[in-house]
Every structure is written in C-alpha cells, then in structure tokens.
LOVOVEX-516143 format. One record per residue: residue number from 0; residue in one letter; x, z, y of N, C-alpha, C in turn. Coordinates in Angstrom, 2 decimals. Example, Ala and Ser with C-alpha at 12.3 -4.5 7.8 and 13.67 -1.06 7.14 Angstrom:
R    n  res   n_east     n_up  n_north  ca_east    ca_up  ca_north   c_east     c_up  c_north
R    0    A    13.19     7.80    -5.69    12.30     7.80     -4.50    13.20     7.80    -3.30
R    1    S    12.85     7.08    -2.25    13.67     7.14     -1.06    12.90     7.87     0.03
//
This chain:
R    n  res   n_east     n_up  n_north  ca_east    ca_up  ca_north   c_east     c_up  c_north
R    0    X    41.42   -10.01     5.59    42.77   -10.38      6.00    43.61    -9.11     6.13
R    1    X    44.63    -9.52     5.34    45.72    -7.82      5.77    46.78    -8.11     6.92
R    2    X    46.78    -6.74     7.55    47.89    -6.71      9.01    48.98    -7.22     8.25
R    3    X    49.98    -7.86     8.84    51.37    -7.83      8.78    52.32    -7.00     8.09
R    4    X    51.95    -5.90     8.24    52.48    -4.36      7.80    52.26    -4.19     6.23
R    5    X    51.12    -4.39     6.01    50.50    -4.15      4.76    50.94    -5.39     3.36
R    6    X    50.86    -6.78     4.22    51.53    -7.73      3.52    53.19    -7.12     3.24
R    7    X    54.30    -6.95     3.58    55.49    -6.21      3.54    55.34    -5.44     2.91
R    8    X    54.06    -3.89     2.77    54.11    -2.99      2.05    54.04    -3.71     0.45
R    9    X    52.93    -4.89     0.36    52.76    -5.33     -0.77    54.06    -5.85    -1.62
R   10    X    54.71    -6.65    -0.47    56.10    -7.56     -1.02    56.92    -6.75    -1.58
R   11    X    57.19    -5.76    -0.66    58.70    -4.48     -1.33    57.93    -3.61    -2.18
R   12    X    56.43    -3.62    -2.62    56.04    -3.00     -4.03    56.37    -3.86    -5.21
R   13    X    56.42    -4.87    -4.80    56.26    -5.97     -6.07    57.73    -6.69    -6.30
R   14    X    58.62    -6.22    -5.09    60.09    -6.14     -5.70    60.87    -4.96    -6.58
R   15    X    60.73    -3.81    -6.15    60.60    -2.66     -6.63    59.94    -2.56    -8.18
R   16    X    58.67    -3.02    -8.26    58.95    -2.97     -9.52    59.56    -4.14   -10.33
R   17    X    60.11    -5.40    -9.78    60.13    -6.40    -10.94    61.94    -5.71   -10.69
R   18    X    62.33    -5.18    -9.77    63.76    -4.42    -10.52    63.62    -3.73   -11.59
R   19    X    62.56    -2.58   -11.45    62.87    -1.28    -12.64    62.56    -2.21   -13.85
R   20    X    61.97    -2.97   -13.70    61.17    -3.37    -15.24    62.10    -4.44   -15.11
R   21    X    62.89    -5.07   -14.71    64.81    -5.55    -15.22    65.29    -4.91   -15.63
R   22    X    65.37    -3.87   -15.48    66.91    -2.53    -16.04    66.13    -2.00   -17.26
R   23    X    64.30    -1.62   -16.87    64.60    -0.66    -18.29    63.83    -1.79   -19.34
R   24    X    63.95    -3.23   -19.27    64.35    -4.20    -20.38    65.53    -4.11   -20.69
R   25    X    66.48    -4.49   -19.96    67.55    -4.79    -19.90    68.29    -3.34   -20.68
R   26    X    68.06    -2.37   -20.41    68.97    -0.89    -21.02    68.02    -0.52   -22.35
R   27    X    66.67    -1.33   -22.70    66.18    -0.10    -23.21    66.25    -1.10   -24.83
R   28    X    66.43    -0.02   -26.20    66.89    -0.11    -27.04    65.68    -1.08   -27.94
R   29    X    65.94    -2.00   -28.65    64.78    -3.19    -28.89    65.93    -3.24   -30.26
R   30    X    64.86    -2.92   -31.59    65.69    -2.99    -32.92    67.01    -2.97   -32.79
R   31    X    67.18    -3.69   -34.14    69.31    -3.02    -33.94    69.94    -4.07   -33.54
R   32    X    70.95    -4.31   -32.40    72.10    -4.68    -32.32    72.88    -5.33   -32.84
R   33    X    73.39    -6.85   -33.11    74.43    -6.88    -33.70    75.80    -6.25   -33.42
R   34    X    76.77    -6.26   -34.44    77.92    -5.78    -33.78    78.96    -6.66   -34.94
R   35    X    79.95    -6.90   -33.81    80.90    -7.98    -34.15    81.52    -7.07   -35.83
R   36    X    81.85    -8.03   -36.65    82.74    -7.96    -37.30    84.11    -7.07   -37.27
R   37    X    84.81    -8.04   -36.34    86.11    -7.17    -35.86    86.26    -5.70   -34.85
R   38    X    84.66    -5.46   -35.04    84.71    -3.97    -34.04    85.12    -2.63   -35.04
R   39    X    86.51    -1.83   -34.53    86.17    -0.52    -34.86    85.62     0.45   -34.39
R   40    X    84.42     1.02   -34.90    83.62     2.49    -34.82    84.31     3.66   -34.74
R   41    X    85.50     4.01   -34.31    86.01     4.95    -34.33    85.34     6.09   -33.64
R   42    X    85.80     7.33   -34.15    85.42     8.51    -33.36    86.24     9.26   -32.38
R   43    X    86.14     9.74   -31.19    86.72    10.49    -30.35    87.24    11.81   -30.10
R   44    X    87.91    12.36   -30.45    88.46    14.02    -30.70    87.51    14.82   -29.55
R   45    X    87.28    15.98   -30.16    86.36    17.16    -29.59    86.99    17.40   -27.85
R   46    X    88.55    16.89   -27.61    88.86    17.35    -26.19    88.26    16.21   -25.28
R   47    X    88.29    15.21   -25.87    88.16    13.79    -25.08    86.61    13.62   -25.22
R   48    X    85.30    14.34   -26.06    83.96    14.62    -25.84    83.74    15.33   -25.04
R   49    X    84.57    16.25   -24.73    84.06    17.76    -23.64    84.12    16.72   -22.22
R   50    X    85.37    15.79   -22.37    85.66    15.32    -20.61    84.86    14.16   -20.50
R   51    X    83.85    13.69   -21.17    82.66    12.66    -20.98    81.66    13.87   -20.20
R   52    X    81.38    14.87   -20.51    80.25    15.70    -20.61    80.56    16.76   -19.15
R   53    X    81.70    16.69   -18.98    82.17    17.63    -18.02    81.33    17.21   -15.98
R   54    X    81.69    18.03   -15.44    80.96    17.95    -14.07    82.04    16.96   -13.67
R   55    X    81.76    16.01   -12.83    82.78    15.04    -12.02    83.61    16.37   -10.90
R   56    X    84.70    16.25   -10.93    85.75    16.70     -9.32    85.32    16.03    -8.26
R   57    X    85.16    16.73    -6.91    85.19    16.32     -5.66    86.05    15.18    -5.42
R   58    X    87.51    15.51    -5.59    88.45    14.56     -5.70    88.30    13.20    -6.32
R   59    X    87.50    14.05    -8.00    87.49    12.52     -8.74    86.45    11.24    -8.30
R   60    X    85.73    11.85    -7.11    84.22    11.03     -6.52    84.58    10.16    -5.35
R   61    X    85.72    11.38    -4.54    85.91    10.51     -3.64    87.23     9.11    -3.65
R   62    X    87.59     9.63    -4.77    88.93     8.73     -5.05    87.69     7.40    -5.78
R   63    X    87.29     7.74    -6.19    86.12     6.08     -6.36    85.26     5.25    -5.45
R   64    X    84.95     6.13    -4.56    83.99     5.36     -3.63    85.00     4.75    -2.75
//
C-alpha cells in the first residue's frame, strides 16, 4: 500500500508527462504540411530578420505581461 504522499507524487508524474508528450506531438514536425493554395511564401528583408533574432527590451517584457 502507498502513503498518501506517494500516490500524489505518482498523479503529478503522470500529468507532467501526458502534457510534454501533448506539445512535443502537437509542435513536432510529422511529414509535410499542407499549405493552402491562396498562401503567399513571401520573404522578409534582412532588417525585419535581425528584429525576430534580437534580445527582447526590458520595456518590451514588461509592456506584455
């Protein structure tokens, strides 16, 4: 028979993982994709790649949360 404690340790192991193994189904790349018809593939100019890649601002973190 398990303490009380140990049953709980079991439960929030076995939630814990049936999250991660949601997301990395859910995110992880499985053959190709359809993609609509009416989508354009366009590309993004070299200034507007640097500001994907750039460090977030203090400002810009707290103005989101």
């Amino acid at each position: 028979m398990q303490s009380p404690d140990q049953s709980i340790i079991s439960l929030m192991d076995e939630i814990k993982n049936a999250i991660v193994d949601h997301f990395q189904n859910h995110f992880s790349a499985r053959g190709v994709r359809p993609v609509p018809n009416n989508m354009n593939s366009k590309r993004i100019n070299s200034v507007d790649s640097e500001d994907l890649v750039r460090e977030f601002l203090e400002e810009e973190v707290l103005r989101a949360v």
